[in-house]
C-alpha positions as CSV (number, residue, x, y, z in Angstrom):
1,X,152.0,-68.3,85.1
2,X,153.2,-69.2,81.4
3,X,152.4,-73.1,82.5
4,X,148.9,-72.1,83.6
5,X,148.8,-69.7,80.0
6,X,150.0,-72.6,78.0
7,X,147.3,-75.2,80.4
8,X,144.4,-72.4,79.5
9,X,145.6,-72.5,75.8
10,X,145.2,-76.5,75.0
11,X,142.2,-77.0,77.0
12,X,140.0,-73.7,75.8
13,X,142.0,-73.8,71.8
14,X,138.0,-74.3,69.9
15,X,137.1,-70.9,71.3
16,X,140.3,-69.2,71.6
17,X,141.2,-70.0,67.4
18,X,137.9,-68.9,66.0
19,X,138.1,-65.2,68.1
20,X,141.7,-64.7,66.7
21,X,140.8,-65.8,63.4
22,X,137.7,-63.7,63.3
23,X,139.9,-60.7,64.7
24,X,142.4,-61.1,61.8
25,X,139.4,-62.2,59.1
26,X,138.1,-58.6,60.0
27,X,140.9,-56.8,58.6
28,X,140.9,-57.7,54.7
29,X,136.7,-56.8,55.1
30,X,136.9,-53.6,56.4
31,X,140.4,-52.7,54.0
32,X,138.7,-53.6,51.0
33,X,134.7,-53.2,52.0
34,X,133.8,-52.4,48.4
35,X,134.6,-55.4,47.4
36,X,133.4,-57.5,50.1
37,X,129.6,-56.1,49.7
38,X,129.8,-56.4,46.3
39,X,130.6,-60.2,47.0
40,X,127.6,-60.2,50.0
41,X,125.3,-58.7,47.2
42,X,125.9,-61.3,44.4
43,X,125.4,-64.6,47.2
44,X,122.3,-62.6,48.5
45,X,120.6,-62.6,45.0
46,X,121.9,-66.2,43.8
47,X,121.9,-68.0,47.1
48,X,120.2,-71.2,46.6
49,X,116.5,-71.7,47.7
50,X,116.5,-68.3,49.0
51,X,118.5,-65.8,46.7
52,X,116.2,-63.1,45.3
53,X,116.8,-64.1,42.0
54,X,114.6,-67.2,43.2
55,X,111.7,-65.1,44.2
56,X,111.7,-63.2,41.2
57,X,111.3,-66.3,38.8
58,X,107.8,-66.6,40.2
59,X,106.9,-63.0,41.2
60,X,108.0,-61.6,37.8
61,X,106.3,-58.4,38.7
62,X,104.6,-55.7,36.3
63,X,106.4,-54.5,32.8
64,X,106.9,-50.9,33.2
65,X,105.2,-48.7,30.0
66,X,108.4,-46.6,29.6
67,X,111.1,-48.8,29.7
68,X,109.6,-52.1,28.9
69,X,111.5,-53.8,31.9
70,X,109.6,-55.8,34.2
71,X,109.6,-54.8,37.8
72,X,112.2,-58.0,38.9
73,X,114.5,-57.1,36.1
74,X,114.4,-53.6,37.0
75,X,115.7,-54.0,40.4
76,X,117.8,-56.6,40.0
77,X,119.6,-54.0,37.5
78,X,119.1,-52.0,40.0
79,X,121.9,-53.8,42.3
80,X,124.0,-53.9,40.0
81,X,123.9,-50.2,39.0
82,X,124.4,-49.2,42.8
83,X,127.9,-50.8,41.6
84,X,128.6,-49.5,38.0
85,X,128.1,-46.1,39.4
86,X,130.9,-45.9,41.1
87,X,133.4,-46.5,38.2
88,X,131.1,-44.4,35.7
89,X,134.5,-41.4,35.7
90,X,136.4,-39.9,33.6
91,X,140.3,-38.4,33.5
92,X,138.8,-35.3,34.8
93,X,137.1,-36.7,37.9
94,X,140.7,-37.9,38.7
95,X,141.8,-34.6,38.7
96,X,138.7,-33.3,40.7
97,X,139.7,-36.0,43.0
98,X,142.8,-34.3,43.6
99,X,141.9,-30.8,43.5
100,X,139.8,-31.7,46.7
101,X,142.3,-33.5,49.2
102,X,144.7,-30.4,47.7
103,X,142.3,-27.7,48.9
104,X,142.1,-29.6,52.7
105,X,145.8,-30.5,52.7
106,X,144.8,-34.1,52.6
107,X,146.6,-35.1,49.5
108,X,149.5,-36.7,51.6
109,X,147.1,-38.7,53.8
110,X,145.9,-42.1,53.8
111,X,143.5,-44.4,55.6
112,X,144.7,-47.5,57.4
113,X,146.3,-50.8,55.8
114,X,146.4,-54.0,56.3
115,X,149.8,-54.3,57.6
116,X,148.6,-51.5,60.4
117,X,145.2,-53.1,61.0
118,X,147.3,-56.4,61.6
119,X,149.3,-54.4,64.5
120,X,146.5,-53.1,66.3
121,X,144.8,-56.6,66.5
122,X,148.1,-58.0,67.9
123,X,148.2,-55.2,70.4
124,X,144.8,-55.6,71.3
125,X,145.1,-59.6,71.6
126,X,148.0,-58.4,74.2
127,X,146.2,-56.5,75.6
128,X,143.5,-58.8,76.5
129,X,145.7,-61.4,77.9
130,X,147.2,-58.9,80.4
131,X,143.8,-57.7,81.6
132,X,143.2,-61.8,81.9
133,X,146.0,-62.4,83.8
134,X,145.4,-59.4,86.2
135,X,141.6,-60.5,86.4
136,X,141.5,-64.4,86.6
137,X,142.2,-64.0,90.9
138,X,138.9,-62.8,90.8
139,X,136.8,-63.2,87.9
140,X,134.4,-66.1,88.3
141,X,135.3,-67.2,91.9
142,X,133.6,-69.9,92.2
143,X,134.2,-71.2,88.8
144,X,137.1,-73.8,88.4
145,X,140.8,-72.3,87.3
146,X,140.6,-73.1,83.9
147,X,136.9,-71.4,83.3
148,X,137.8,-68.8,85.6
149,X,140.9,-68.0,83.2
150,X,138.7,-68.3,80.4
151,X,135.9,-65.7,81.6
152,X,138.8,-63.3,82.7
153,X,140.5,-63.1,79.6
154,X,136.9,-62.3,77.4
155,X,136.2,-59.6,80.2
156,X,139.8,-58.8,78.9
157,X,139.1,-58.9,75.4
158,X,135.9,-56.9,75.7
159,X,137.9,-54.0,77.8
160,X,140.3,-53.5,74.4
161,X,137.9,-53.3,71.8
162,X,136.1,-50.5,73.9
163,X,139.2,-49.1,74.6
164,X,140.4,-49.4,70.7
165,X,136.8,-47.9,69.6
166,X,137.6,-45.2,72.0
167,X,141.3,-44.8,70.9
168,X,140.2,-44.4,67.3
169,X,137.8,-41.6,68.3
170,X,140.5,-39.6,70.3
171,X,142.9,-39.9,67.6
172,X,140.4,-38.8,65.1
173,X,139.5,-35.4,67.4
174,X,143.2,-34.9,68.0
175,X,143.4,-34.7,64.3
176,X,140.7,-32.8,63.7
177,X,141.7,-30.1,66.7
178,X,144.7,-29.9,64.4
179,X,142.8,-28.9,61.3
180,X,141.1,-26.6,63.4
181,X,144.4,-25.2,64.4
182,X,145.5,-24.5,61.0
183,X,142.2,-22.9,59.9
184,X,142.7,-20.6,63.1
185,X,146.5,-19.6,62.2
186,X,145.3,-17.6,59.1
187,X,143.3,-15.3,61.9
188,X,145.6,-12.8,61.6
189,X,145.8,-12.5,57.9
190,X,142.6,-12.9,56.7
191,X,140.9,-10.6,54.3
192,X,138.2,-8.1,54.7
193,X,134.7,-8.4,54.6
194,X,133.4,-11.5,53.5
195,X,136.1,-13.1,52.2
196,X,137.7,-12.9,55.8
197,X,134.5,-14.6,57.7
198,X,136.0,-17.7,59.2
199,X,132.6,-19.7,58.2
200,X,131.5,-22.4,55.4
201,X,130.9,-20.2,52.3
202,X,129.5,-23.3,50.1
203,X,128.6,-26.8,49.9
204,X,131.5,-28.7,48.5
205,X,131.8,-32.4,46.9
206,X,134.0,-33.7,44.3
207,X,132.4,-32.7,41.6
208,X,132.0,-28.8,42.3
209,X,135.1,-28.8,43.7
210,X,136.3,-25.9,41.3
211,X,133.4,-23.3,42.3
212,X,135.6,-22.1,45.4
213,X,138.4,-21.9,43.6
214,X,138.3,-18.2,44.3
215,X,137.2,-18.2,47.7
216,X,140.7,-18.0,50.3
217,X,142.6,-21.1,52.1
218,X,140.7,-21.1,55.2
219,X,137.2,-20.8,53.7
220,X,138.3,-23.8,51.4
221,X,139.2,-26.2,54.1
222,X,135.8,-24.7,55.7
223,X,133.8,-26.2,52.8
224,X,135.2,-29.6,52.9
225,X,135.4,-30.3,56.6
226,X,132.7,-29.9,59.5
227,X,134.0,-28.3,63.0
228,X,132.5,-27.6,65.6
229,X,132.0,-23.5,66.4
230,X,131.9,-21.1,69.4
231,X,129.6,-18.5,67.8
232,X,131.1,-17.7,64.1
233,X,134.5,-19.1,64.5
234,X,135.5,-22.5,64.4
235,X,136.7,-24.3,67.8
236,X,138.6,-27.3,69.2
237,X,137.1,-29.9,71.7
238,X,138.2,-32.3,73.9
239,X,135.6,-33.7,75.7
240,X,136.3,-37.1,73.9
241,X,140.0,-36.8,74.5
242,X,139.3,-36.1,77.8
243,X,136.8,-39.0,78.4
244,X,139.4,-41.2,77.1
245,X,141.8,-40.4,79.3
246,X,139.7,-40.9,82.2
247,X,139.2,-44.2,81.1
248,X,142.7,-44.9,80.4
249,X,144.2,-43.7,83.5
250,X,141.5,-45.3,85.5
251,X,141.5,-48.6,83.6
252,X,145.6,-48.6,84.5
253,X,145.1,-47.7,88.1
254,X,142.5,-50.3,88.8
255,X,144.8,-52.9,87.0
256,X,147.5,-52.1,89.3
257,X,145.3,-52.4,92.2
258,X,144.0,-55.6,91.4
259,X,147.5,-56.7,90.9
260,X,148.7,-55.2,94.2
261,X,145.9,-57.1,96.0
262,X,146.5,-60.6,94.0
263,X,150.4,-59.8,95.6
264,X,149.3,-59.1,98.9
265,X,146.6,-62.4,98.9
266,X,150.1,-64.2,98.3
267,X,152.3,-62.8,100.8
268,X,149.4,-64.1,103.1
269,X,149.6,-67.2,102.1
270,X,153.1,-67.4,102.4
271,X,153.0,-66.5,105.9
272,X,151.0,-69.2,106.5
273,X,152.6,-71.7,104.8
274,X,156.4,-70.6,105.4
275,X,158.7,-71.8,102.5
276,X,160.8,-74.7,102.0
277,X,164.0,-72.9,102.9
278,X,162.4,-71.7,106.4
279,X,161.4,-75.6,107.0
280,X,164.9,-77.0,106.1
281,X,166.1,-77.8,110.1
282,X,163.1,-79.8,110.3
283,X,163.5,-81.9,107.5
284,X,166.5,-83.8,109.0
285,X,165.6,-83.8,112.6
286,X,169.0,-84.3,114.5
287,X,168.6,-85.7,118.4
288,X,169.5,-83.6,121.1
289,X,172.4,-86.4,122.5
290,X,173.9,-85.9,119.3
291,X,174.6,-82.2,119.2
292,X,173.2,-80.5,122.3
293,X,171.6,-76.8,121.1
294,X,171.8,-74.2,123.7
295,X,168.8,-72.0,123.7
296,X,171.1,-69.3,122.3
297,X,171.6,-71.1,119.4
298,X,168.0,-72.6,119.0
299,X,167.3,-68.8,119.4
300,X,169.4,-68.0,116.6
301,X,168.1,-70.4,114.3
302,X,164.7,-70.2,114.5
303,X,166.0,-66.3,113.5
304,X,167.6,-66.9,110.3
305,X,165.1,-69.2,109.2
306,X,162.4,-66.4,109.6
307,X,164.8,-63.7,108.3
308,X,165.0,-66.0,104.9
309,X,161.3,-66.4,105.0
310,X,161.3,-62.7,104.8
311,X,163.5,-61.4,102.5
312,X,162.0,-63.8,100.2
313,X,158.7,-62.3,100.4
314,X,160.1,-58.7,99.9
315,X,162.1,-59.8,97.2
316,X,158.9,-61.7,95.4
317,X,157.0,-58.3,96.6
318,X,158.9,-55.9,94.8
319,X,159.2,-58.3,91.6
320,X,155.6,-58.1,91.7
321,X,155.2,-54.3,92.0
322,X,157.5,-53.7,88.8
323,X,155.9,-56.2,86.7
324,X,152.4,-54.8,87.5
325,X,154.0,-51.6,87.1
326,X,155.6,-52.9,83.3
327,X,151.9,-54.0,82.6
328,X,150.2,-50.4,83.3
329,X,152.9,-49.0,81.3
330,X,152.2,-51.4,78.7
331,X,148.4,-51.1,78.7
332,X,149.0,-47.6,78.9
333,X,151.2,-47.5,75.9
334,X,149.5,-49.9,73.7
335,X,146.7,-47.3,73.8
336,X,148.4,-44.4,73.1
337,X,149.8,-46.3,70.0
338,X,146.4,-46.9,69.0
339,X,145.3,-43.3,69.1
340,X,148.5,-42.0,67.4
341,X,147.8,-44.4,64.3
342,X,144.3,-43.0,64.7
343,X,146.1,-39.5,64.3
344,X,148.3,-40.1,61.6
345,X,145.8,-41.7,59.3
346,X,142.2,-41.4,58.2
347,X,140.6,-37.8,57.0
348,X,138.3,-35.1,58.3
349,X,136.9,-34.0,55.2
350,X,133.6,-35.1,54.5
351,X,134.1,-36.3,51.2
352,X,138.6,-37.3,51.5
353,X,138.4,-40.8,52.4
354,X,136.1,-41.0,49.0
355,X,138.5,-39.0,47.0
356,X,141.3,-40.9,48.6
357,X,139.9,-44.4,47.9
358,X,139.2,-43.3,43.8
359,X,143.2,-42.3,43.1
360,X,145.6,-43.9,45.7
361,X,146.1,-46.7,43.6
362,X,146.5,-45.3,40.2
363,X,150.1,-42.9,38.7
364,X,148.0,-40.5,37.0
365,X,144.4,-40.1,35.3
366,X,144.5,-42.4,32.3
367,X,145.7,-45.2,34.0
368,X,142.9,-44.5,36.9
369,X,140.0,-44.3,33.7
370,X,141.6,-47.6,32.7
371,X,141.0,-49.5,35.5
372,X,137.5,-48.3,36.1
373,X,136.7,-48.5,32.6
374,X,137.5,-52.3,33.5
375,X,135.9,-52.5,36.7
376,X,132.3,-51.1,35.1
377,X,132.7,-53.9,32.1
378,X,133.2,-57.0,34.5
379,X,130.2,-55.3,36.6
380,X,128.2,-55.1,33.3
381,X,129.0,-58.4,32.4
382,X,128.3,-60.1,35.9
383,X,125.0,-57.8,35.4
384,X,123.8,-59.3,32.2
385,X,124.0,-63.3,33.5
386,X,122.3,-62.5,36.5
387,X,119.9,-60.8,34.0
388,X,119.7,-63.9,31.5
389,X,119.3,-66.1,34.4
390,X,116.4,-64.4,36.1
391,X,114.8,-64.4,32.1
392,X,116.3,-68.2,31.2
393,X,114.6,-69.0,35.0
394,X,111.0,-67.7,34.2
395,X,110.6,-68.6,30.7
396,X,110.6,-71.8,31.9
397,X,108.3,-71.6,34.7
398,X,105.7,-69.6,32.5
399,X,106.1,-71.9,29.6
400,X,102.7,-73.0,30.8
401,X,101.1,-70.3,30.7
402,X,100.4,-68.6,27.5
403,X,99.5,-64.9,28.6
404,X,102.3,-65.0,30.9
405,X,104.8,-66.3,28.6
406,X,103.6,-63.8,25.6
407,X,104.3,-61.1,28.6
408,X,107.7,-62.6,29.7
409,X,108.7,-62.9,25.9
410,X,108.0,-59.7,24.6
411,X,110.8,-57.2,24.0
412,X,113.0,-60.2,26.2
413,X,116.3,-58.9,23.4
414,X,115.8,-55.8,24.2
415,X,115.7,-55.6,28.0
416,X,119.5,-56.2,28.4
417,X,121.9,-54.7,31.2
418,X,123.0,-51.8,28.7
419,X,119.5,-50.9,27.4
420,X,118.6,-50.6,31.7
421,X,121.7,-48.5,32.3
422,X,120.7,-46.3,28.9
423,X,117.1,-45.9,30.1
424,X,118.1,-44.4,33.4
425,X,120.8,-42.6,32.2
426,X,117.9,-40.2,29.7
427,X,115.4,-40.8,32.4
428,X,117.9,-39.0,34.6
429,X,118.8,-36.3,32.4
430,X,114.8,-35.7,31.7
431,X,114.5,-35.6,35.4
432,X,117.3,-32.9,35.5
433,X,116.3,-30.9,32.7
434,X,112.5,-31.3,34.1
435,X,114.0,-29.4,37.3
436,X,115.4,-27.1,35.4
437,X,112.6,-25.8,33.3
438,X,110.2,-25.7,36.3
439,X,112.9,-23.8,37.8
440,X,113.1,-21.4,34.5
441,X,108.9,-21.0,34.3
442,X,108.6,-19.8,37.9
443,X,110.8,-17.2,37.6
444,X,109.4,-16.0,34.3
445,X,106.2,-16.2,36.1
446,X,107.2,-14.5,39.0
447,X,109.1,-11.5,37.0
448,X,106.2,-11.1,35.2
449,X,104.3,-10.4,37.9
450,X,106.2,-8.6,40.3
451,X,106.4,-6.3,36.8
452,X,102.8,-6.3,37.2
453,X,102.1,-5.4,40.8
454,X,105.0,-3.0,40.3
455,X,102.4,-0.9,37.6
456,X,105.1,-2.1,34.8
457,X,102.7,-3.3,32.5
458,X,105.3,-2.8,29.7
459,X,107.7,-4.8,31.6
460,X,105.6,-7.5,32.4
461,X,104.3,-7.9,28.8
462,X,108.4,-7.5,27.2
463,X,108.9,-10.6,29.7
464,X,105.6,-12.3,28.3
465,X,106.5,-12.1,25.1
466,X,110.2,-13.0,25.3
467,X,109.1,-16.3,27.2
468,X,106.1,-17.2,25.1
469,X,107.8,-19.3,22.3
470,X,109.5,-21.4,25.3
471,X,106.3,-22.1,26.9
472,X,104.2,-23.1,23.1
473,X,106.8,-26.5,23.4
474,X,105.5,-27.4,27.4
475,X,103.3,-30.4,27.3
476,X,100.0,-29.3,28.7
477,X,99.5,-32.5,30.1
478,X,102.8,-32.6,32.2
479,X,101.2,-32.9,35.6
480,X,104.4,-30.3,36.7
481,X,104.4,-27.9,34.2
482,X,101.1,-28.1,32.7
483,X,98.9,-26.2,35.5
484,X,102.4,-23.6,35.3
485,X,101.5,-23.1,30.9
486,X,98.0,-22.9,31.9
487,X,98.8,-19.8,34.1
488,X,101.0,-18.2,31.6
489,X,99.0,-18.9,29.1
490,X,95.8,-16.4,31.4
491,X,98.9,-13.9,31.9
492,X,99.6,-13.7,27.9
493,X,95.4,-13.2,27.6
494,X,95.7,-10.1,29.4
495,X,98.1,-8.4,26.9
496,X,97.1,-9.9,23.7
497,X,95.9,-7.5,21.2
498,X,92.2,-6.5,20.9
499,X,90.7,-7.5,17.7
500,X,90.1,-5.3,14.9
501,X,87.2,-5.4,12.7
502,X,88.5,-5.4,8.4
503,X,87.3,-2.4,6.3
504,X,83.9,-2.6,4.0
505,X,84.8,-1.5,0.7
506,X,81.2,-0.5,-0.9
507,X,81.0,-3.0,-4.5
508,X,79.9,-0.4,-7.8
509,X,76.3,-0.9,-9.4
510,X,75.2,-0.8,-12.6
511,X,71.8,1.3,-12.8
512,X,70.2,2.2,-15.9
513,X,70.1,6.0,-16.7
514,X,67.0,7.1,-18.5
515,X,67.4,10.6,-20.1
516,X,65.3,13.0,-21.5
517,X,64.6,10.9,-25.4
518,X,66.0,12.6,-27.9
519,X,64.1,12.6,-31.0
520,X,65.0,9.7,-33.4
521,X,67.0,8.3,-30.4
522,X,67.0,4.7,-28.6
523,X,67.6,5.2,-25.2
524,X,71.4,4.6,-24.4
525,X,72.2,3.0,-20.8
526,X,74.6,4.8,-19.0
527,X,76.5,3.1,-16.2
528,X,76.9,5.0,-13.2
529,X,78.8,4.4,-9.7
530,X,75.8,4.1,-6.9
531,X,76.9,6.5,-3.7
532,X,78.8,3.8,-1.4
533,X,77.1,3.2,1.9
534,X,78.5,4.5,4.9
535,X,81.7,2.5,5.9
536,X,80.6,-0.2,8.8
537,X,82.5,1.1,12.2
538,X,83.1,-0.6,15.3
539,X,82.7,0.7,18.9
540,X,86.5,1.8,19.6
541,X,87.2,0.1,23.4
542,X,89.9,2.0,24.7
543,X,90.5,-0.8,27.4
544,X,91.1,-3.0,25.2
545,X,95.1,-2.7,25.7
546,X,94.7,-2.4,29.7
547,X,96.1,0.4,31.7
548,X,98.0,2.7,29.6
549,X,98.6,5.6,32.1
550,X,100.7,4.3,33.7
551,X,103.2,4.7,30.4
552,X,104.9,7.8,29.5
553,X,104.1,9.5,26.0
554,X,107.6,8.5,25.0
555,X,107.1,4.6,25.5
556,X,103.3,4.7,23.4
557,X,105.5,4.0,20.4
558,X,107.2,0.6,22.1
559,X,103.7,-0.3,23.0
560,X,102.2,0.4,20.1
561,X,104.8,-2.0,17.9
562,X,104.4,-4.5,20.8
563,X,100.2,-5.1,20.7
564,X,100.5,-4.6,16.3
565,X,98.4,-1.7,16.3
566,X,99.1,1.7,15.3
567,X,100.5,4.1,17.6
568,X,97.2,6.9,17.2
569,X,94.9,4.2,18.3
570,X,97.4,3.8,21.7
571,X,97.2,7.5,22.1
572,X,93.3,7.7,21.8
573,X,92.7,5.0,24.0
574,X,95.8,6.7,26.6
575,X,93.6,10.1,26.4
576,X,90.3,8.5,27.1
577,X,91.7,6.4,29.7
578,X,92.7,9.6,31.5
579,X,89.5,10.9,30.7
580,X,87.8,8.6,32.4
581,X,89.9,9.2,35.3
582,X,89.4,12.8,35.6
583,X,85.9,12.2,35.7
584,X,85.9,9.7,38.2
């Protein structure tokens, strides 16, 4: 068998090498992904011929009226960002960080290394040579040895990755049953009403890791890890675990059976073809003048032979059985290996492995804002030469072209790496504080009129007139919050004051006064005050302050100071308003 390994080795070594070295290659990418796609994103944008930065040299794209980047820039930045995001922290995200595997009991966990990824490739490479050796009797028939070999062990091969996908799973719901478990032992102990339901009480990530600080153990873990449920409370499964062992078992027991019948296809072919030992009188035939045989003896003879013949098919038969019986045990191990490293490492919360991945590496939180801090400049400055050679690339393919090189040139200083990551920075805190001031102007809104429907007229114009100076800064032409100031803006109509008309104060006249003549006497003019006209009045609209009767006498005062006028004019209007409702 190791001749016929060895024989399969040397003649099939161009397509055994590059599977094992792709198995082993795969280790280092999936330990350190982050790294690797940042690699695959930086040879995707400068590949020659057909990077993107190549396409964007000629399809520049149109400059955007806020930022002044052109659309190419903008998402190559873009790319880049995806990146500097992710080391944009400070000490107390490390912290955070903390606070969350704490709160899940996943602060003394950690996800697979390369030393352990290494093992489970070697296992599985085992693992696939057993299931060739078992399968090459009959995989491929009609093929010749070698190829026959070669086709069992990549049946082989395929038959441990599914069964080290499937491992990974089970060990993962093993884990998480455990979780599950510890959730379920505070059962007993739990509080009282709400702090005692055994459900997800918010929606927890790293950085509001602190607002459940108050809530208990169980509800914590709750918030960071998603279980399955029967009804309200959380349950285990093992419908995967079970699956897997299906397969495992059955996998094993059809590998010994294979085996079993590969033995028993040899013992047949050992009867036919006896071995040497049992053909060892006939190799040195000895006449019958020479030593004359009795049938007894001959009898005797022929006897041992087949006796030999025997025992050394039940001694290569039971060999057999506990080798294939060493193999399942093997198989069977291997795999259970695999689902125990599954088991011991890796997380269940939804956001560990990230939390897990920021702080591993680092002793405490300056020295983890150190090396981000680091990471975010060398991303900045990669950033900023992809930048300048998009900009160097199509200033001189528009040099041509005067409009399109006024266009390329304009602002071309200013549209750097760190004016891109400022820009989206404000744009994003505009977009926030947007969101919250639409948020903040429908609830006025809504306040004001529930007040309203209510027959709180008071209430509804207190809330109106608290909220009026915040609504005088809205832009009316926000397309969000313009048609919202437009609609406060009626609302505030509705309880502004009625106009009043100002007072005509009557201007003295000078008439001449002709008295009776005196004798000898001029005529003196006397100047006298003309009677003033009748003071110009206004119809008094009693509706001009809306419903008042719905307001008790005590609160006229209150409304009186709120609409500027005095507080008999409220009471006039109050009376005739009820007036007019008697008479209706």
């Amino acid at each position: 068998m190791l001749d016929t390994i060895r024989m399969f080795l040397i003649a099939y070594w161009y397509i055994i090498v590059p599977i094992i070295t792709l198995l082993f290659l795969a280790i280092p990418v999936i330990v350190y992904w982050s790294e690797v796609r940042y690699w695959l994103m930086k040879v995707r944008l400068h590949f020659p011929l057909a990077g993107r930065i190549r396409y964007w040299v000629k399809h520049p794209g149109d400059k955007d009226r806020l930022s002044g980047f052109l659309a190419s820039e903008s998402e190559l930045c873009s790319f880049y960002d995806a990146h500097h995001k992710n080391h944009e922290v400070d000490t107390d995200f490390f912290k955070k960080c903390q606070d969350y595997l704490a709160k899940i009991n996943e602060d003394g966990r950690k996800e697979k290394g390369l030393g352990i990824w290494a093992l489970i490739i070697i296992l599985m490479v085992i693992e696939a040579t057993a299931f060739g050796y078992a399968l090459a009797p009959f995989a491929l028939t009609l093929a010749t040895p070698n190829t026959a070999l070669a086709g069992a062990f990549a049946i082989g091969l395929v038959i441990s990755i599914i069964g080290l996908i499937l491992s990974e799973f089970a060990g993962r719901s093993f884990y998480k049953n455990a979780v599950v478990g510890h959730v379920m032992s505070f059962e007993e102990i739990r509080a009282s009403g709400s702090d005692g339901d055994m459900v997800k009480k918010d929606i927890i990530h790293i950085d509001n890791t602190y607002d459940d600080n108050h809530r208990p153990e169980y509800q914590q873990m709750l918030n960071r890890v998603k279980v399955p449920k029967n009804g309200a409370m959380p349950a285990k499964r093992f419908g995967v675990i079970v699956a897997y062992g299906i397969f495992i078992l059955g996998l094993a027991v059809a590998a010994f059976w294979v085996r079993t019948e590969t033995l028993n296809a040899q013992e047949a072919d050992l009867i036919a073809n006896p071995p040497a030992v049992s053909q060892a009188a006939d190799d040195f035939p000895v006449a019958e003048e020479d030593f004359p045989i009795t049938e007894e003896m001959a009898a005797i003879g022929q006897a041992a032979a087949g006796k030999s013949a025997q025992d050394q098919i039940d001694a290569l038969h039971r060999a057999s059985l506990v080798t294939f019986a060493v193999l399942s045990g093997l198989f069977i191990f291997i795999q259970a290996s695999s689902t125990y490293l599954a088991f011991i490492f890796g997380f269940a919360g939804t956001k560990s492995r990230e939390a897990w991945e920021k702080t591993h590496k680092f002793a405490n939180a300056d020295e983890f804002k150190r090396h981000h801090d680091a990471k975010a400049r060398s991303i900045a400055v990669d950033a900023q030469n992809s930048l300048g050679t998009l900009q160097a690339a199509q200033h001189k393919i528009f040099r041509v072209s005067g409009t399109g090189k006024e266009t390329l040139e304009q602002d071309r200083l200013a549209r750097t790496f760190e004016n891109y990551l400022r820009h989206e920075r404000t744009k994003k805190v505009g977009d926030a504080t947007s969101k919250l001031m639409e948020s903040y102007v429908n609830k006025v809104i809504d306040k004001a009129q529930a007040a309203i429907t209510d027959g709180n007229t008071a209430g509804g114009a207190k809330i109106i007139a608290e909220a009026a100076a915040t609504f005088a800064q809205i832009d009316a032409s926000d397309p969000t919050l313009g048609p919202l100031k437009q609609k406060f803006e009626g609302m505030q109509r509705m309880f502004a004051p009625a106009p009043t008309a100002p007072a005509v104060t009557a201007a003295a006249q000078v008439e001449p006064v002709t008295p009776a003549p005196a004798l000898g006497a001029e005529p003196i003019p006397v100047l006298v005050a003309a009677p003033a006209p009748a003071q110009a009045t206004t119809k008094f609209d009693h509706n001009a302050w809306g419903d008042l009767t719905d307001y008790h006498e005590d609160d006229l005062d209150y409304v009186a100071s709120k609409q500027g006028v005095e507080l008999a004019q409220i009471q006039r209007a109050r009376r005739l308003q009820l007036l007019d409702k008697q008479g209706a």
